[in-house]
KESELO-287778 format. One record per atom (N, C-alpha, C, O): residue in one letter; x, y, z. Coordinates in pm, whole numbers, plus 50000, padded with zeros to 5 digits. Example, Ala and Ser with C-alpha at 12.3 -4.5 7.8 and 13.67 -1.06 7.14 Angstrom:
A513194943150780;A512304955050780;A513204967050780;A514244966850846;S512854977550708;S513674989450714;S512905000350787;S513415011450804;
//
This chain:
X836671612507752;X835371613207820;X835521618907961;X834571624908010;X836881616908040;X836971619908148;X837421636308170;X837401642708275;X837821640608039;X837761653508069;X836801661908013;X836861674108027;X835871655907948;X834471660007947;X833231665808084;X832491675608092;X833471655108167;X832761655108319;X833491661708366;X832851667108456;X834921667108370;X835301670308486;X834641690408495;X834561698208399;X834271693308648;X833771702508644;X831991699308638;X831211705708708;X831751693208585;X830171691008551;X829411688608705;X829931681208788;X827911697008734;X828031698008828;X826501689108804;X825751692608713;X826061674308918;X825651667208852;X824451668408981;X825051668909088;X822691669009003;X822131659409144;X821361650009083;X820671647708984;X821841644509204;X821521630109195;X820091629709278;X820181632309398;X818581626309219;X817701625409374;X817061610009309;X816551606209204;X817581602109485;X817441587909471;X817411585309630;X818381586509704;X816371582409661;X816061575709823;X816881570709879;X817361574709985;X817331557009791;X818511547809818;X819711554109777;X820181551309667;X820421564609873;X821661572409862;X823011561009797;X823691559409695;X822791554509945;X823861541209921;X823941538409811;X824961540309746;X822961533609767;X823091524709611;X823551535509532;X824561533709463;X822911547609529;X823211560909412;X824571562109418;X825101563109307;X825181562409498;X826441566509517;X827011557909482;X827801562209399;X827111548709492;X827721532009447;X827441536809261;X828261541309182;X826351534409245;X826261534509102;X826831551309028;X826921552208906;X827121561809104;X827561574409008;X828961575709079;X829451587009089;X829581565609126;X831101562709177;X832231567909043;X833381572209050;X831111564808894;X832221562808822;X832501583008741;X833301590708689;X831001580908793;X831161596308742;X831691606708836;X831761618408802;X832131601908974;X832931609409034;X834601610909023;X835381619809058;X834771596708953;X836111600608850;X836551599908770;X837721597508740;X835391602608699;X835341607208582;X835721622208608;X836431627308521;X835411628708698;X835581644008759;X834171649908778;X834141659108859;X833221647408732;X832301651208842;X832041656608943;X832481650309039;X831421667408973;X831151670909112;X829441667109148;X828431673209115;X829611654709226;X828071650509266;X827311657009374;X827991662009464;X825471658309385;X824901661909523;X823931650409494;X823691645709383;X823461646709604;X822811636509632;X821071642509758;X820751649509854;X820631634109669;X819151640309764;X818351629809819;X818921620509762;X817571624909878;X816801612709896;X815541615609827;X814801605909810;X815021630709769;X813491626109711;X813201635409622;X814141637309544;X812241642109603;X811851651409458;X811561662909521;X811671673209454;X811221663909634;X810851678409686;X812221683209751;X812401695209729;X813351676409835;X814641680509846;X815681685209697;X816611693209691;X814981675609576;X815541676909462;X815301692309445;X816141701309448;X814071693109427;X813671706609330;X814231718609455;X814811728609412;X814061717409600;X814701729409643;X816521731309640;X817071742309642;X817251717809633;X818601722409559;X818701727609439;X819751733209406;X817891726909376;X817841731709197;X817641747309220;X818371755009158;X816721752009303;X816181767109339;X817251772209403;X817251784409414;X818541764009464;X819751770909580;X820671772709454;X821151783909439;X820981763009363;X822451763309327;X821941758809205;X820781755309182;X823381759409092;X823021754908964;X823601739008939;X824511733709003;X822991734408855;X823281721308848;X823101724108669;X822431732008603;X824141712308635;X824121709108461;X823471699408418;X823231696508301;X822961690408583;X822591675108457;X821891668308598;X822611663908687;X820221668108610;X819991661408714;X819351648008693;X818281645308637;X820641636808775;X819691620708765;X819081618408877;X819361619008997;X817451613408763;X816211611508847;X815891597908897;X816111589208814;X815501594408993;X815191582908997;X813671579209007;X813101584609102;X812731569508914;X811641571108915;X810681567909020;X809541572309006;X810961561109121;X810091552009253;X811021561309394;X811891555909464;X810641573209405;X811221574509550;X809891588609559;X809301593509463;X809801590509634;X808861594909742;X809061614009651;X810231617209629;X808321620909622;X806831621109713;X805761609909613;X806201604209513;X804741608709649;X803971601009580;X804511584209539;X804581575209623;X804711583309454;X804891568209463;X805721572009370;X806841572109421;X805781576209221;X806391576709142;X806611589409137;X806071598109070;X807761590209242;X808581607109276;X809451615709165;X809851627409166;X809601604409064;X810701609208924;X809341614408849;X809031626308851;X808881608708810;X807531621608768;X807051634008841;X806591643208774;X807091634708940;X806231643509034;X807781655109011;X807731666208959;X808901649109062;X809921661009025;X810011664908873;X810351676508853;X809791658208777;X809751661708665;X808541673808615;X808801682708533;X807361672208675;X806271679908648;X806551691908705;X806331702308642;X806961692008801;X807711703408939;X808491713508818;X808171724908784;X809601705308771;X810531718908672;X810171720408557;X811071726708502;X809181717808470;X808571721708374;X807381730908442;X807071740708375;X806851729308538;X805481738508590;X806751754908653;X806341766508654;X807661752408680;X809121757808752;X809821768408639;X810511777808677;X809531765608488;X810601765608385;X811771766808368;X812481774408301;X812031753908472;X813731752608434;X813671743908328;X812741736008308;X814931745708238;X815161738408183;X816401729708166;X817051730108061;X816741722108266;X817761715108247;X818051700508256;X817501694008345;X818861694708173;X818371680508120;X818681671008254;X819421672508352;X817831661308213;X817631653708317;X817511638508258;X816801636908158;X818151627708313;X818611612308300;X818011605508412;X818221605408533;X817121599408327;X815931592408435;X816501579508432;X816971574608329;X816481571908576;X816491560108600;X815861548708613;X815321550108723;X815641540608583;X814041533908525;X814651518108615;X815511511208560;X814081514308751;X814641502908805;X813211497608810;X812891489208726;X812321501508900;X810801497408920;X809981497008760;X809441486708721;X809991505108708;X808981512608651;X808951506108521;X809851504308439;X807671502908519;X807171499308331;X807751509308229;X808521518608251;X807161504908104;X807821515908009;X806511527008035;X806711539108025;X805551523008060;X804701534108047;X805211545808154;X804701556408116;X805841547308247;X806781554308329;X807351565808270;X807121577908275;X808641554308182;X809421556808143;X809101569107989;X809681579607960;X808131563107931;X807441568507829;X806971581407857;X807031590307772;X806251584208030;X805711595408041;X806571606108069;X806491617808034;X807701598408164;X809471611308193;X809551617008038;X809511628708002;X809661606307964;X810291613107809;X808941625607772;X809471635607725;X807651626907780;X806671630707729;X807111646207826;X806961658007791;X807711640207961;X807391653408032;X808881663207981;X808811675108010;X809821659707928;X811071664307900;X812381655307952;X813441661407969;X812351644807971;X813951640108042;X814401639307875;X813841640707766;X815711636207923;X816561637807820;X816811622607771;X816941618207657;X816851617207872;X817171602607864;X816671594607930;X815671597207997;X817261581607928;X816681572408064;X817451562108013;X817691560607893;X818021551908144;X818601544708151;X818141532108297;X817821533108416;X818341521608203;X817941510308299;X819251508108432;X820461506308415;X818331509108590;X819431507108689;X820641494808680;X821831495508714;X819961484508626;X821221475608579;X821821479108482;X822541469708451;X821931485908425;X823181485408334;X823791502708393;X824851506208340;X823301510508472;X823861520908514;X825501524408527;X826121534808506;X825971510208575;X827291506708620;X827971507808452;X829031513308422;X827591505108416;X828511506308262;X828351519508159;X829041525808078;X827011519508212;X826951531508087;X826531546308122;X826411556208050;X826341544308262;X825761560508325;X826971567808281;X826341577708242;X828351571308253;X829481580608247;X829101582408093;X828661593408062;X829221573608004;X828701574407856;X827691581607794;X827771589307699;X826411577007882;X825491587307820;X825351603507909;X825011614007854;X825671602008043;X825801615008073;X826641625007983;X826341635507927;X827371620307988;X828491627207867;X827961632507733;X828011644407701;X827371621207649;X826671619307547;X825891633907529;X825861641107430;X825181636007681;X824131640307712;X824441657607715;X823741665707654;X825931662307821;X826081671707849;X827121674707657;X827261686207617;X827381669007616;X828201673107451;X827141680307367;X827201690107293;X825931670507411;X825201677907263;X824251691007350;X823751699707279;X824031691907517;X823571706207534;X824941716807527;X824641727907484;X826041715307553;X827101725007517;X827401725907396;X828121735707375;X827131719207295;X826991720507161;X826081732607085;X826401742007012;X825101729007125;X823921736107127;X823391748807232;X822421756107211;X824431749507369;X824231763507461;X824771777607358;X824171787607397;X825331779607287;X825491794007255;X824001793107152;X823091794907233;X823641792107071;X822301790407038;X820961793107119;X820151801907095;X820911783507221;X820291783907335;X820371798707408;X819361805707410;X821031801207440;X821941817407481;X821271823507389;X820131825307433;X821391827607283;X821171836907208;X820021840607175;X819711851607130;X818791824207214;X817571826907242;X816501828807295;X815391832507257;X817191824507434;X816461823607533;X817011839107673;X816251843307760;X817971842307658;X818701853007733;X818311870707722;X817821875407620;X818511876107798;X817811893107787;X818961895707700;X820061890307706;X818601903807627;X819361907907475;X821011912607524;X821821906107458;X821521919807597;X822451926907632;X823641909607625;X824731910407569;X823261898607677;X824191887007664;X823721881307569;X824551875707499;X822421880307531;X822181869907369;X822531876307263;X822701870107158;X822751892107272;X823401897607140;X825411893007120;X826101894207018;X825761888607238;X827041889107245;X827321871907215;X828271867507150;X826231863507281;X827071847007268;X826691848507109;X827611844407038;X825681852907044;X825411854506933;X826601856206807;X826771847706720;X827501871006821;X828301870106771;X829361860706822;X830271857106746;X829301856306951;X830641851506948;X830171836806880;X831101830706828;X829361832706875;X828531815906773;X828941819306633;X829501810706564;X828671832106582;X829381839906459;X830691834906416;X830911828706312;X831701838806524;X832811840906472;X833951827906478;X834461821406570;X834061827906333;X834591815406248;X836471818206274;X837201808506294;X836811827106272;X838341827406264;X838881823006394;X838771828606503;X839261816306376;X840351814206514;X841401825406584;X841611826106705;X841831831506513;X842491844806562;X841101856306638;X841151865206723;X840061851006563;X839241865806618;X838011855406737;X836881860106752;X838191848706774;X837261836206838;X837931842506986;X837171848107065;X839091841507010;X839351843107157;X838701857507182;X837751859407258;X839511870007088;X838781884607127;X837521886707131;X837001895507200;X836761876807039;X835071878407070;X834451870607179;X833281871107214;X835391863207228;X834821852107355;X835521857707464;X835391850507563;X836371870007490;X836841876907618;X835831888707593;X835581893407704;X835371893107529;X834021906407484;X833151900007534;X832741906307632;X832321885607515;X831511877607607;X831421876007730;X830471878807803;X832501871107760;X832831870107884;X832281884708007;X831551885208105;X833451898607898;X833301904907964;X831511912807992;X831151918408095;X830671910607862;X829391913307897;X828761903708000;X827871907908074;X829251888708010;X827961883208181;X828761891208249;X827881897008313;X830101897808297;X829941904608411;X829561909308384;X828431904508384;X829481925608314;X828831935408303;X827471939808372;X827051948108452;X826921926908275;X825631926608294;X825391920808449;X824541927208511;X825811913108498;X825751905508663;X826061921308745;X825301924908835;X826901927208716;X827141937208802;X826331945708839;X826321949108957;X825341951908736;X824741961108643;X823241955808779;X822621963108856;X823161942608758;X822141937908830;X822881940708961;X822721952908969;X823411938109041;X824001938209175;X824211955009198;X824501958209313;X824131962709128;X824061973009133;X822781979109148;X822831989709212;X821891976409118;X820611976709126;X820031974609226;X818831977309221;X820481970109337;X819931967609437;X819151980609552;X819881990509558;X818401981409602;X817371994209623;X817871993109775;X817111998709854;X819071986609836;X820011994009943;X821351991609937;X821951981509975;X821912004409872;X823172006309815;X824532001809913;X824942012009968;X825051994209937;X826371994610012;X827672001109977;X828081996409871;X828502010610030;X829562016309965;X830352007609962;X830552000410060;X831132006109819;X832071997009728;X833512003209775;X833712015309790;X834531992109797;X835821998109836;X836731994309736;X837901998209743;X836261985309621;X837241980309527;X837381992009383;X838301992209300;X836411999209387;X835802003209268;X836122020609267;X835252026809328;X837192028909208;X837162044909253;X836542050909127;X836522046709011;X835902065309198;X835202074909062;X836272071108912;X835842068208801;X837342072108941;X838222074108838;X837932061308721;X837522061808605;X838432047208827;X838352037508752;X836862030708667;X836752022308578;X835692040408756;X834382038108718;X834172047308577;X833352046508485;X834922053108594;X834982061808421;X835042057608334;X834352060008235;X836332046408349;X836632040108219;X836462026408229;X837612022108238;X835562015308233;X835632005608307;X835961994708277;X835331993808171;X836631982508291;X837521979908213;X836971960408264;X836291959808367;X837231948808204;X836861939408219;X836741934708355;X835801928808409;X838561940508430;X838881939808547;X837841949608626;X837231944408720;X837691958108608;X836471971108651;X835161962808671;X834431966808762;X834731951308594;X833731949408602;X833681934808684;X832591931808734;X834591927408698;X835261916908744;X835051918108897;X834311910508960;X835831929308959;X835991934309056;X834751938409145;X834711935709265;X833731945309080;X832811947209110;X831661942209147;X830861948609215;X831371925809090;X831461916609129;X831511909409225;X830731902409290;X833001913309223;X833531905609355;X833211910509484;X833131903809586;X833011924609472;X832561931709577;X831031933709606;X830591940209701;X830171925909495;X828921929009547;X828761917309603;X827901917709690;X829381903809583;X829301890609653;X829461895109775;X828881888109858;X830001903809814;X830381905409992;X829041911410045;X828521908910153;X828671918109967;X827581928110050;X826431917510107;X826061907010054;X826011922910220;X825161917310292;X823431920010179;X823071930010117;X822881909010191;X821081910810164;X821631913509976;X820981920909903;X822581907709938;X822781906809739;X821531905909673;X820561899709716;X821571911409583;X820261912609515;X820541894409431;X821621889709392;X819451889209428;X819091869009436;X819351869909276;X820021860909223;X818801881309195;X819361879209019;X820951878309020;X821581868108992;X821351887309047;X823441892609047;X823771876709122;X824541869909053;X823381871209231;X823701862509274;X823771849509171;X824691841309168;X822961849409113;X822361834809053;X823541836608925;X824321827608895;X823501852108846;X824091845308713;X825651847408748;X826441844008660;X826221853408885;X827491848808951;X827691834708955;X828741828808927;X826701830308988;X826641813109066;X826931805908900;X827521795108898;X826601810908795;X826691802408637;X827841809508577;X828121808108458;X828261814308628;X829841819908560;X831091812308682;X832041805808640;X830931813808785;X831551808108905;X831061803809023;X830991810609126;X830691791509008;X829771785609103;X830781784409241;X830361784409356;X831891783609210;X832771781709352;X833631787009356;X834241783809254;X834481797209436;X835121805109441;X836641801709381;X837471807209309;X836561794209426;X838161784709354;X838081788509176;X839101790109109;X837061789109133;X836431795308961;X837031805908959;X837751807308860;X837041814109032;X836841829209018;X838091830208940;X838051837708843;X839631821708976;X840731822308965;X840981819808752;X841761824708670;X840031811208746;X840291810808559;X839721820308521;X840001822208403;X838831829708570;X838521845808502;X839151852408518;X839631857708418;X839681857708678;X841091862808635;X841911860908592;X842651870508573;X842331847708547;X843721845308418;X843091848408340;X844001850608260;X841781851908260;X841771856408151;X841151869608114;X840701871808002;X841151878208211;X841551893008228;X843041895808226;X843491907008203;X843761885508249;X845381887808279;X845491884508100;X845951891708012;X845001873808094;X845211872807911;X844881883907832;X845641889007750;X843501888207865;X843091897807782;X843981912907812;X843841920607717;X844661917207897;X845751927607932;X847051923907825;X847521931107736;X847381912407858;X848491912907804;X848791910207630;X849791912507560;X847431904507598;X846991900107465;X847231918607401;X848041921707313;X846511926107457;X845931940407399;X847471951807451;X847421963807424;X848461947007509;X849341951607525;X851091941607442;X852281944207457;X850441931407365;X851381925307287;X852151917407377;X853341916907348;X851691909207510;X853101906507548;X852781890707524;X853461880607545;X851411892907470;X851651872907437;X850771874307305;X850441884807249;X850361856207259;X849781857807158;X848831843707207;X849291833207250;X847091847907181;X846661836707234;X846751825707170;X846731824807047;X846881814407265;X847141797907182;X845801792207167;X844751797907197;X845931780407118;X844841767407155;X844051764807250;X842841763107260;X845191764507340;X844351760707496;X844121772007536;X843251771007623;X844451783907522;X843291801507578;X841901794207530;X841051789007603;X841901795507359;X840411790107265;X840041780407340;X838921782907383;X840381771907373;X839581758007409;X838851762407543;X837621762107552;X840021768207689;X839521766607789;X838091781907786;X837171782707868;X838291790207688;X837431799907707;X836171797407700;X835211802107762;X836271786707589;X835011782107483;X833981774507581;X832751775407578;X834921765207687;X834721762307755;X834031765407839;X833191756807864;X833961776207915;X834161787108006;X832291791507967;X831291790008037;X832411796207854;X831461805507786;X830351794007763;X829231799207763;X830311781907746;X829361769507676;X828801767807812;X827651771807830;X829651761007939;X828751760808049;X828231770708095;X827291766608163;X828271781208099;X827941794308156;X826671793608068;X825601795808124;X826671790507921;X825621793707827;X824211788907867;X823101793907881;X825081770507887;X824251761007948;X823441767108039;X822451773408002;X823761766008165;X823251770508250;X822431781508285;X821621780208376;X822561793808214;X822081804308204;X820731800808147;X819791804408219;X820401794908037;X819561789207923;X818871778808028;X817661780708036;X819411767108119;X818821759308190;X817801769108292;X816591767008295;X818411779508369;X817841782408463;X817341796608437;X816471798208522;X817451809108354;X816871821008317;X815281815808347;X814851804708313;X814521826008416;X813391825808439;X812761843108465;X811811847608529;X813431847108411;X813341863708436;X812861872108332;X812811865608228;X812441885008317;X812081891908195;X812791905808169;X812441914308251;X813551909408090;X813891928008082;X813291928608027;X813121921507928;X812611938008066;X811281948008002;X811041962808053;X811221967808164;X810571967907938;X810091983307980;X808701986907986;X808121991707888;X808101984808107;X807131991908102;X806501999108007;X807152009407989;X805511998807935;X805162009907895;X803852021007918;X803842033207898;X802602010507977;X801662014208004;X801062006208138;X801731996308167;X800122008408208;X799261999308307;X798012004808313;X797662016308285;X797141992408364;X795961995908403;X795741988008567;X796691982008619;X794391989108635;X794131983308748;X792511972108716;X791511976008656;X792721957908781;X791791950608723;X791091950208885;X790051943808892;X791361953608955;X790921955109093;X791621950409174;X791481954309290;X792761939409139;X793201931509221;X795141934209185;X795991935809272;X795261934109104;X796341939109001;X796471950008926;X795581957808893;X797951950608892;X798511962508786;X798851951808699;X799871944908706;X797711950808598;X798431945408466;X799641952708346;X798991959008263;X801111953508316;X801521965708265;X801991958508126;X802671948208128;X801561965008004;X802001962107867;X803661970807890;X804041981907928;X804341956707835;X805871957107825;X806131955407680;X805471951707582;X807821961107715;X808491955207587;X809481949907665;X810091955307758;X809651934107600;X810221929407636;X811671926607540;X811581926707417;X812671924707591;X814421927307565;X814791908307573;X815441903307664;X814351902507488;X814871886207516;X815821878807376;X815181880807273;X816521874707361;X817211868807213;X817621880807115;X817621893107122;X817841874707057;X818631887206951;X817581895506851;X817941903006761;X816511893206878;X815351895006771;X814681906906806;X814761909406926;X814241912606758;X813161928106770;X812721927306903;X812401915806933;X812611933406971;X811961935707128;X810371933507053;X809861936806946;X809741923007219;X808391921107155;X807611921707282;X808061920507396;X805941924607235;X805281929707406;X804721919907465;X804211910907400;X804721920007572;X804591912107734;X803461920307791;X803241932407778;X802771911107860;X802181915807968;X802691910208107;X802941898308122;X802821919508205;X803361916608334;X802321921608416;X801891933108405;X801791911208521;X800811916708650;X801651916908764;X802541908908792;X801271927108827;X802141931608959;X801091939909069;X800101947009050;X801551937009148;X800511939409296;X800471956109324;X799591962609380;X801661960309269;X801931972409314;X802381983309162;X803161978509079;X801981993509148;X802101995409024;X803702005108976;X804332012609050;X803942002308860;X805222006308823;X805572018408729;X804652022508659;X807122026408718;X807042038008630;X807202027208531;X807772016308517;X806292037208457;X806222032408305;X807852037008220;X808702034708306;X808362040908126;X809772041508020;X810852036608109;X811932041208069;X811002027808231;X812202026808277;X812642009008251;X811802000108260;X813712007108226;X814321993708227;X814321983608389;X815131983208481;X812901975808365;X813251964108453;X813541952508471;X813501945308372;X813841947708577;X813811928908551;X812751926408631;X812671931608742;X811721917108578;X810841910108601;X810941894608668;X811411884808610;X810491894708779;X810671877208825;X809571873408894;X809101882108966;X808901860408893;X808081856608976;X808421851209112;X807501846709180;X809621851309158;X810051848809294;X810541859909345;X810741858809466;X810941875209277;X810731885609408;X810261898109268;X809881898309151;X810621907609388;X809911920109349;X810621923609196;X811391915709142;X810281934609145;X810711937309015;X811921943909033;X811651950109136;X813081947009007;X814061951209000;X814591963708898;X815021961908785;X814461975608962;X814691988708883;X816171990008840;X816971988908933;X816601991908737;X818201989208654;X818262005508647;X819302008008585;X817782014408673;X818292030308667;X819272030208741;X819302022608838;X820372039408710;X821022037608574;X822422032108472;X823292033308386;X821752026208564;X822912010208479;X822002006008274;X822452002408165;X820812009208322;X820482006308213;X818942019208160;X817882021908217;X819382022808066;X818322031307997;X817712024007897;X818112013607845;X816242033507864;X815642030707693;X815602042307667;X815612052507734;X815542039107518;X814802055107447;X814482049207299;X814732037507273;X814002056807214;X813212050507073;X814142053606973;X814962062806979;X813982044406863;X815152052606799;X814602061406734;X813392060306712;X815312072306687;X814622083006610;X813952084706503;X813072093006482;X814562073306403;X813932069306232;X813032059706264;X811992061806201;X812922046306361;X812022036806314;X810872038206429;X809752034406396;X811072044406586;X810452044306662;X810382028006769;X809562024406853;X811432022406724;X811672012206781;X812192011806907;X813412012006894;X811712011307087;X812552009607155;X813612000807186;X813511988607182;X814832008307223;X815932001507254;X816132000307373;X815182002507448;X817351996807426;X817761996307582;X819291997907558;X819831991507468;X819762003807612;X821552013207640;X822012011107789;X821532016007891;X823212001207772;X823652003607913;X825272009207948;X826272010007877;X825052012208065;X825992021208113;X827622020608064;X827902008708061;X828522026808033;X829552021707977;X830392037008049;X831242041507972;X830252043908163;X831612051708230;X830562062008230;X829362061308206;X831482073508268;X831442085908223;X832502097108124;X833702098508100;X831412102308094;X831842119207958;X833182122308009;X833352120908130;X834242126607929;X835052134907973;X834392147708004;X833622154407936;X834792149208103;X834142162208188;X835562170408272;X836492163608314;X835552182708285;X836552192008380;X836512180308509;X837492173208532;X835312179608582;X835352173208698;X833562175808759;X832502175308695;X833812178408895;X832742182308950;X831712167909001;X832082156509029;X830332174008999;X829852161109062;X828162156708921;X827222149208896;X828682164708894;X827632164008778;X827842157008657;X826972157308569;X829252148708637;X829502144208506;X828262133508434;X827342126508477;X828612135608355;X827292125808255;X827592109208237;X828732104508234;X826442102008226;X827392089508230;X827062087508106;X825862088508077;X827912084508016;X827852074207892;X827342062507898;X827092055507996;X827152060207757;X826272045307744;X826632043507600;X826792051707510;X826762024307604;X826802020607491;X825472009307431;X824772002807509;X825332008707280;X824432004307257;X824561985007282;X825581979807236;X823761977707338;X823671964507388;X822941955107211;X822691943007221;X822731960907096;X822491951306967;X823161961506873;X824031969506909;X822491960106715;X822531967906655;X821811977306625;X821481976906507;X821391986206684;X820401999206730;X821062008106697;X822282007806687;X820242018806671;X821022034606660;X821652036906773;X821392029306866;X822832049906798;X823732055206893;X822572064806966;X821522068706916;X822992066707072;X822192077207147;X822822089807206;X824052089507209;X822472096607235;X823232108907340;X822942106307464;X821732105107487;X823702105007556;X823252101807742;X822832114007763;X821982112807851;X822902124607735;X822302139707798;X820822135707740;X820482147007704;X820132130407720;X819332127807637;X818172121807788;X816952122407809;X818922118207838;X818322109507997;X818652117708159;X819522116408245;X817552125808140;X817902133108298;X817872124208384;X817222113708380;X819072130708526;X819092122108588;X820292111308622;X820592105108724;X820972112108459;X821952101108463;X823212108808481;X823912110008380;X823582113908581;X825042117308622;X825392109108712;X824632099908742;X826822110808785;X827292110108866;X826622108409028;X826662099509114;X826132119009019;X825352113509159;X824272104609199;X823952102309316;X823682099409085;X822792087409085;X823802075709120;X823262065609165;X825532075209106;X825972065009136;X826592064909286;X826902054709348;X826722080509341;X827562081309451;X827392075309604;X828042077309706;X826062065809571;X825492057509702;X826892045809712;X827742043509798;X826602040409583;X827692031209566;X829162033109599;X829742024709666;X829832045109549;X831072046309550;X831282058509628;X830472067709633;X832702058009704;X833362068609771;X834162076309653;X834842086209679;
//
C-alpha cells in the first residue's frame, strides 16, 4: 500500500490545518506528497495552479457554511474531474448524500480517518489508474487518445514496453507541438535544423525542456508538462527511459519487469491526470457566422479515438476557418500551424488532422518541406499538399 501513495500528489482543504495534518500524517508515509489549504476558494485556486491526483474535502469550513459542497459545485461547474474523499465530521448524512450526488468519490467519517484514510485513498487512486488509459482514450484530443489506446491494446509483454515508450513519446510530442505554438517565438538553443529533421524522442524531450525556460510559456504546453513531470526531479525517470529506449533499439539491453512496471506507471498517472484536468478542444474551424455579439464557429472537433464530431465554439474575435486549433475557456484560442495540419481524406471526405514529424529529404536550402505523420488510422497524405509548410514557417524558433 505504501508503494502505492508514494508519488501521489494529494490537497488537503480543511480550516483546521492542525488537525488535517495530524490526521493525513499517515499518508505522508505512506509517501505522499501533501498541500494543505484552509477553505474551498484557496482549494479550487491550487487545483487551477498545479495538478493534484486526489483532493480531501472537508465538509464545514468556510466559504458558506458547508464549504465541502460549495468546493464541490466549483469543479463540476469548472470540469475538472478529479476524485475527491469527503470528510464528514459535522455533517448529517444528508451532506454527505449530497457530496456523493455532486461527484466525490468517497467519504469517510473524521473519527475513524486515523485508521482508514491511507486504505481508502489508495482503494481510491487503484481503481482511477486502473481505469486512466480508458479514460485517456476518451476523454483526450485524438493525437494522445489514439496512442494510450493502443498502448490499453497491447497484451504481450515483450511489445507493452515499445508501445508504452511510443506513448510516452507522443505526450511530448504533442506538449511540444503546443509550446511551439506560441504567437511569440523565442529562439531554441537545444534543438538544430539538422536534428529537427529527424526528430527523435530525445528531440522531442529536449524541446520541452527548452520551452519550460522561455519566458510568457504558452499555459496549455505548461499544464500537460506539469502531468507528465510535475517536479523537475521527474524529468530524470524520462530521461532514463529515452536512455532505455536508445539502447533497447540499438541491442545493448533487453527490457525487464521493472522498465514494464515503472513505465506503466509513468503513463497511468499522466493518464489520470490528463483525463482529471483536460478542459480544452482540437478543433478545426470550419465555418462562422456573427450573432452581434459573437463569432459563433461550426468545428470539427479531434477528441477520443472515435470519428471527429462537430462543435460549436463562440469567440469574440473571429477565426481562419481549415486550420488546426486548441480551444479553451481560460485564454485565447491557440493556432497549431504548423505543427499540426488538416485535410479530407480523398475517398470518404472525412477530415483528419496530421502532425508534424521532420522534414523531406531535400539537397538543402531554406525551402525544405516538412513532413507529417498520420495521428489515427486515416489515409497518408502528401505535405506539398499544404502551402506554407516549409522550413521557414519554423525558422523563428530555431537558429
Amino acid at each position: 500500500m505504501t508503494d502505492e501513495m508514494t508519488g501521489m500528489r494529494i490537497l488537503v482543504a480543511d480550516d483546521q490545518i492542525d488537525v488535517a495534518r495530524t490526521l493525513c500524517g499517515p499518508l505522508r508515509k505512506a509517501g505522499a506528497q501533501l498541500r494543505f489549504v484552509p477553505d474551498g476558494q484557496a482549494a479550487l485556486a491550487e487545483t487551477a495552479a498545479r495538478p493534484f491526483d486526489l483532493i480531501i474535502v472537508d465538509m464545514k469550513m468556510p466559504p458558506e457554511e458547508w464549504g465541502g459542497l460549495w468546493l464541490l459545485r466549483k469543479l463540476n461547474l469548472g470540469g475538472w474531474r478529479i476524485p475527491t474523499l469527503v470528510l464528514s465530521g459535522e455533517g448529517s448524512k444528508q451532506q454527505v448524500i449530497e457530496a456523493l450526488r455532486l461527484g466525490s468519490t468517497d467519504w469517510i467519517d473524521k473519527d475513524a480517518a486515523g485508521q482508514e484514510l491511507v486504505g481508502r485513498c489508495a482503494h481510491i487512486m487503484r481503481d482511477r489508474l486502473e481505469q486512466s488509459l480508458q479514460l485517456a482514450s476518451a476523454l483526450l484530443p485524438s493525437p494522445l487518445a489514439s496512442r494510450f489506446a493502443r498502448y490499453a491494446r497491447t497484451i504481450d509483454p515483450d511489445k507493452q514496453v515499445s508501445e508504452g515508450l511510443h506513448t510516452l513519446e507522443a505526450v511530448l510530442r504533442f506538449a511540444a507541438a503546443l509550446g511551439l505554438s506560441n504567437p511569440t517565438p523565442a529562439p531554441l538553443r537545444g534543438v538544430t535544423r539538422e536534428r529537427l529533421g529527424q526528430p527523435s524522442m530525445g528531440t522531442w524531450f529536449t524541446l520541452c525542456t527548452d520551452l519550460s525556460k522561455t519566458p510568457n510559456g504558452c499555459s496549455a504546453f505548461m499544464e500537460i508538462l506539469s502531468w507528465i513531470m510535475p517536479e523537475r526531479a521527474d524529468r530524470q525517470q524520462v530521461q532514463d527511459l529515452i536512455e532505455l529506449r536508445n539502447d533497447i533499439a540499438h541491442g545493448r539491453v533487453t527490457a525487464t519487469l521493472a522498465h514494464r512496471d515503472s513505465l506503466d506507471l509513468l503513463l497511468r498517472r499522466f493518464a489520470h491526470r490528463a483525463a482529471s484536468y483536460w478542459r480544452s478542444s482540437l478543433a478545426v474551424p470550419t465555418s462562422m457566422t456573427y450573432d452581434g455579439s459573437t463569432y459563433p464557429h461550426s468545428a470539427i472537433a479531434f477528441t477520443g479515438i472515435g470519428r471527429p464530431t462537430p462543435e460549436i465554439v463562440s469567440l469574440e474575435c473571429p477565426q481562419v476557418t481549415g486550420e488546426v486549433m486548441l480551444f479553451s475557456e481560460k485564454s485565447a484560442p491557440l493556432k497549431l500551424f504548423p505543427w499540426f495540419v488538416a485535410q479530407k481524406e480523398e475517398h470518404s471526405g472525412v477530415l483528419r488532422i496530421f502532425q508534424f514529424d521532420g522534414l523531406q529529404r531535400a539537397k538543402g536550402g531554406s525551402d525544405s518541406l516538412l513532413r507529417y505523420c498520420k495521428v489515427d488510422d486515416g489515409e497518408d497524405m502528401k505535405p506539398a499538399d499544404h502551402p506554407g509548410t516549409t522550413w521557414q514557417s519554423l525558422a523563428p524558433w530555431f537558429r
